[in-house]
C-alpha positions as CSV (number, residue, x, y, z in Angstrom):
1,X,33.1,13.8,45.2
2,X,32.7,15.5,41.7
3,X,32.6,14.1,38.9
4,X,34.0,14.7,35.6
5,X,31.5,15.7,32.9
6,X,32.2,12.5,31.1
7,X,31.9,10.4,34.2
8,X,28.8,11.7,34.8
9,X,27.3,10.9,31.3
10,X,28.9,7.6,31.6
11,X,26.3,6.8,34.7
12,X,23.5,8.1,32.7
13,X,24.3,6.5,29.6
14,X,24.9,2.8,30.8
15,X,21.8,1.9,32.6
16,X,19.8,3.4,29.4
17,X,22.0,1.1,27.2
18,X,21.7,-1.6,29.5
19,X,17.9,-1.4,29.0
20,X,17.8,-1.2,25.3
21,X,19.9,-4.5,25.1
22,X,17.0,-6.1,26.9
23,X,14.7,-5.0,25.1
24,X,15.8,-5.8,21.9
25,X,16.9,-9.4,23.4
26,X,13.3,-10.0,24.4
27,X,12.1,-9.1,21.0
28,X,14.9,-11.5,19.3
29,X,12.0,-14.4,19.3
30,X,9.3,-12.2,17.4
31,X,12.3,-10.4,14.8
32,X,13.0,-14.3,13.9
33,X,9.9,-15.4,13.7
34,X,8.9,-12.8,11.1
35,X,12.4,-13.2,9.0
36,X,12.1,-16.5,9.3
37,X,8.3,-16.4,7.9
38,X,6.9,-18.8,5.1
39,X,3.8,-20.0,6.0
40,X,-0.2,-20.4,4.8
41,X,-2.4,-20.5,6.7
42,X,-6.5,-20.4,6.6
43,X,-9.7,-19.5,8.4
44,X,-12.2,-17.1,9.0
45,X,-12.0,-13.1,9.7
46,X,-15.1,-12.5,12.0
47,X,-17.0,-9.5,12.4
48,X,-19.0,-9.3,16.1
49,X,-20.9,-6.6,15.7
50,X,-22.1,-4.6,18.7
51,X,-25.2,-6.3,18.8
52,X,-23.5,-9.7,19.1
53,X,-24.2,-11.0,15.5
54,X,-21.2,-12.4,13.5
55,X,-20.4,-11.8,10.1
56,X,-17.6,-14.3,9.2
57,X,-15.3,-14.1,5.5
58,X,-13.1,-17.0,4.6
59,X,-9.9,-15.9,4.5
60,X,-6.0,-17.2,3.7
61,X,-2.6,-15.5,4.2
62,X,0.8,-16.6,2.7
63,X,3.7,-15.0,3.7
64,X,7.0,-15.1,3.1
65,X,10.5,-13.0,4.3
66,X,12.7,-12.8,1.5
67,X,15.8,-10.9,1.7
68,X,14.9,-7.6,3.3
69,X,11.1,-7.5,2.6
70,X,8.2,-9.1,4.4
71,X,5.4,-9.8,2.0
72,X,2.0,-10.9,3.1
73,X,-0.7,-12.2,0.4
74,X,-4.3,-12.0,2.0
75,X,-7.4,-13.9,0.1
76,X,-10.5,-12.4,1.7
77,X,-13.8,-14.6,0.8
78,X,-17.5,-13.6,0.7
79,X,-18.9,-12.7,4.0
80,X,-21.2,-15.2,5.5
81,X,-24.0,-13.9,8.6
82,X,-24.3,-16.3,11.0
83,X,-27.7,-18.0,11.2
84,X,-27.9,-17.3,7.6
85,X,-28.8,-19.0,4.9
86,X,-26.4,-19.3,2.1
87,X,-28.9,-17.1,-0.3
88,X,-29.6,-14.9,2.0
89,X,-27.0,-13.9,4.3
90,X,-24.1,-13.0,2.3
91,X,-22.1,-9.8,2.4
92,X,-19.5,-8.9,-0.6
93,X,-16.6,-8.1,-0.1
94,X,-13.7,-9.9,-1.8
95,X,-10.6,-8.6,-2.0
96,X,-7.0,-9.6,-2.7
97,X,-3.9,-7.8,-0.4
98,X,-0.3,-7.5,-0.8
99,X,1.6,-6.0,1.9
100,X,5.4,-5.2,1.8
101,X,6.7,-4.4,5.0
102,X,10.5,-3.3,5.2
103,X,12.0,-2.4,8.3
104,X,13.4,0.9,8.5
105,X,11.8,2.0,5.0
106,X,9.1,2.0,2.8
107,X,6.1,-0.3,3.3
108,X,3.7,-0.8,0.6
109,X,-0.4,-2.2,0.2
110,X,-1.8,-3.5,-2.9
111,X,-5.8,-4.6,-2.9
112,X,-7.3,-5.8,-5.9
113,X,-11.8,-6.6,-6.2
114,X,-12.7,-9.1,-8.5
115,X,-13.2,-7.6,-12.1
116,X,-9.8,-5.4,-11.8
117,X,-7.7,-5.5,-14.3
118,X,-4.4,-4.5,-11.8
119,X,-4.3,-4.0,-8.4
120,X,-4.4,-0.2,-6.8
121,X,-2.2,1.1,-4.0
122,X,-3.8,1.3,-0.8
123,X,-3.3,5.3,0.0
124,X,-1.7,5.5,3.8
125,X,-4.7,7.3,5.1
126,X,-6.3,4.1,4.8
127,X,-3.8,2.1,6.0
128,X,-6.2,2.1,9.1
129,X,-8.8,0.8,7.5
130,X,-9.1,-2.7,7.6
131,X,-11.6,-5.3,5.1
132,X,-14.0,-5.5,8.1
133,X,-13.6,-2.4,10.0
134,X,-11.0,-0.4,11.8
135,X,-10.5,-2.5,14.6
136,X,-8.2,-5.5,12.3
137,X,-6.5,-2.9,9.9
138,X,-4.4,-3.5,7.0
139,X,-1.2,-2.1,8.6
140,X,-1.8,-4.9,11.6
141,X,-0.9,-7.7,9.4
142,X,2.6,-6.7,9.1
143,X,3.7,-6.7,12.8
144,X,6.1,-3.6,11.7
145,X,6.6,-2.4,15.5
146,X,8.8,-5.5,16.2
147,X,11.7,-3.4,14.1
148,X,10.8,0.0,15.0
149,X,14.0,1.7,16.8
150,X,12.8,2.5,19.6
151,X,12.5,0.0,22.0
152,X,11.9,-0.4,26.2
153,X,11.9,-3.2,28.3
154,X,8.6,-1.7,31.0
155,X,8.6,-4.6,33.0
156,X,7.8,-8.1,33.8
157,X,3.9,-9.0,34.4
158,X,1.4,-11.5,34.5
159,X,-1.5,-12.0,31.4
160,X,-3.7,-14.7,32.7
161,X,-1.3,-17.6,33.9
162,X,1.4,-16.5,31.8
163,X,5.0,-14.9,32.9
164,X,5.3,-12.0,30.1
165,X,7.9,-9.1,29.4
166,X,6.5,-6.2,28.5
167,X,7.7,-3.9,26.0
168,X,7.0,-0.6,24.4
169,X,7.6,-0.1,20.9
170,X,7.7,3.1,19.3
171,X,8.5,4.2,15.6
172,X,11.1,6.4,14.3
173,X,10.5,9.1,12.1
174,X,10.6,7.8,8.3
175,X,8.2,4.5,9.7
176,X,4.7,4.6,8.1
177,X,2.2,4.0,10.9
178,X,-0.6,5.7,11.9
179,X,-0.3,4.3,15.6
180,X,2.4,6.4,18.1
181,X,3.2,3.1,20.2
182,X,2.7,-0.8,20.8
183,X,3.2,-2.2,24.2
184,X,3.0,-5.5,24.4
185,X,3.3,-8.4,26.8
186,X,5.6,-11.2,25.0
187,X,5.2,-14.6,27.0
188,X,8.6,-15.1,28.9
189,X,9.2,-18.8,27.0
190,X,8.2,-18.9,23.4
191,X,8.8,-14.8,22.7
192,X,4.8,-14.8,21.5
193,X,2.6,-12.0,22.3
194,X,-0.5,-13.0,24.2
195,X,-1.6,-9.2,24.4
196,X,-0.7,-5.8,22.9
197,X,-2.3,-2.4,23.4
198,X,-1.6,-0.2,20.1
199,X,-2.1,3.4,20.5
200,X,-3.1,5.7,17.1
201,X,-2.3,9.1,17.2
202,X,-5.6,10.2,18.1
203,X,-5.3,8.5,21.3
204,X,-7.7,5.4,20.4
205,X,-6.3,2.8,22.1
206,X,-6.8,-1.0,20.2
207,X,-6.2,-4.2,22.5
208,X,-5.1,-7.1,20.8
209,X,-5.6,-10.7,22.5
210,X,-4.0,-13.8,21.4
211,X,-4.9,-17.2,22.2
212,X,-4.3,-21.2,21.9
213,X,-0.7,-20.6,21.4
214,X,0.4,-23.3,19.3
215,X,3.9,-24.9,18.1
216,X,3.8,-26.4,14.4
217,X,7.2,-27.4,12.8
218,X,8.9,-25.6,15.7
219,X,7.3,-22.6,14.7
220,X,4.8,-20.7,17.3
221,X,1.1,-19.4,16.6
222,X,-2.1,-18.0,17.7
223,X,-5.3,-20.1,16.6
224,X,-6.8,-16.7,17.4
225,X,-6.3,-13.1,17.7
226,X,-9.1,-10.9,18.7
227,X,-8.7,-7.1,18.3
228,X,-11.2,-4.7,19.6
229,X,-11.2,-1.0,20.1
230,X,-11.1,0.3,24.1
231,X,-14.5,1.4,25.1
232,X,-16.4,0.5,21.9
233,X,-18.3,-2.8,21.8
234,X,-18.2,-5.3,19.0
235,X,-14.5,-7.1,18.1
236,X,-12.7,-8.8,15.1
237,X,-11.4,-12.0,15.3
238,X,-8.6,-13.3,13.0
239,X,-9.5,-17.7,13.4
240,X,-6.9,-19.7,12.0
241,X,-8.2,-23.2,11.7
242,X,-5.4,-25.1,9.5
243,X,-1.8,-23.9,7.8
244,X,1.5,-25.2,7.1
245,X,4.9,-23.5,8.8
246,X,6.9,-24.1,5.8
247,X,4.9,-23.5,2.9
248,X,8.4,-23.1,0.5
249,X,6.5,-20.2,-1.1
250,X,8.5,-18.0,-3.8
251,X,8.2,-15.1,-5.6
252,X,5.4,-16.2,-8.5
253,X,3.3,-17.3,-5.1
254,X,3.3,-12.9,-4.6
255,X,3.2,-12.0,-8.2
256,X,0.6,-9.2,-8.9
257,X,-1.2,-12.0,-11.5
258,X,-2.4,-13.8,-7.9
259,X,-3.6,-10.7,-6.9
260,X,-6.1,-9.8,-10.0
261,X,-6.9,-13.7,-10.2
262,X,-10.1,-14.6,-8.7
């Protein structure tokens, strides 16, 4: 039997529709999470180095979704070498961050050093850069791939013991990223990733692990989120060891005053 032109597209069309509803269905959880967001929350950022020493900065994030905008205030703390003494194993580098993240337009990164008098805009070539190394980067605070446009359910998969859905994320042409896709593996129950693999546009694949899930005020966590680079050794790990869910931060809590106050 033949079929009319716009029978034909019809077939095509539904199955592809069909999947992007998934999709964004499985990403609801994460979308809500993050408009939802008002939370502190502090810990450590630890550099393992290749040679297995760690380097670990105190560190704080606020965050807050306010109508349209994502904003995310990082406090990063003097770097401490493990098996150091206090006089004699610290590294300097604090630094106050502001980053804006609004779907479908422009994001924005502020860092400020102690003795500056404003803050400086991060330039977007640096955006994958991080405080401690390209492997935790400034843009990976913002979880901007969770609103990207394009979205596909790949499958359903195991990580460890848990039942995930896997999905690939991939931006659209006026997002500012340096990476060209995110898949991740969302745990079936809670919506939480417990593992992403983000791919920059130079092929370097970064893997992303999440553990101790956690629920706090009915709001879901990682106590830890290691990120390392495929192939290279050493890792980052983001350790969050105390926060509050609902922090009822405001606007002064982002001002650019916080950001040059240290």
């Amino acid at each position: 039997m033949k079929l009319a032109p716009f029978a034909l597209a019809t077939m095509i069309l539904l199955p592809m529709a069909a999947q992007a509803a998934d999709a964004h269905s499985v990403l609801a959880a994460s979308r809500a999470r993050l408009e939802s967001a008002d939370y502190r929350a502090s810990g450590h950022l630890v550099r393992v180095q290749a040679d297995g020493i760690r380097i670990s900065y105190p560190i704080t994030i606020k965050a807050h979704w306010f109508p349209g905008v994502l904003r995310v205030h990082i406090e990063l703390g003097t770097g401490l070498k493990a098996g150091m003494s206090p006089l004699s194993g610290f590294f300097h580098v604090p630094a106050h961050i502001l980053l804006e993240m609004r779907p479908g337009a422009k994001n924005t990164i502020l860092i400020a050093h102690p003795g500056d008098k404003e803050p400086a805009a991060l330039f977007f070539d640096k955006w994958s850069d991080g405080p401690l190394g390209n492997e935790f980067s400034y843009e990976d605070f913002l979880e901007a791939q969770y609103f990207w446009p394009g979205q596909t359910l790949l499958r359903e998969a195991k990580f460890g013991a848990r039942d995930c859905d896997v999905v690939r994320s991939t931006p659209g042409a006026t997002d500012k990223t340096h990476y060209v896709e995110v898949t991740t593996w969302l745990d079936r129950n809670v919506g939480f990733p417990v593992f992403a693999e983000k791919t920059l546009k130079d092929g370097t694949i970064k893997e992303f692990t999440y553990l101790g899930l956690r629920q706090n005020g009915g709001v879901w966590s990682a106590s830890q989120v290691e990120a390392k680079i495929r192939g290279q050794a050493g890792s980052t790990l983001l350790i969050i060891d105390r926060g509050t869910p609902k922090a009822n931060l405001n606007l002064k809590d982002f001002s650019l005053a916080q950001l040059t106050h240290f």
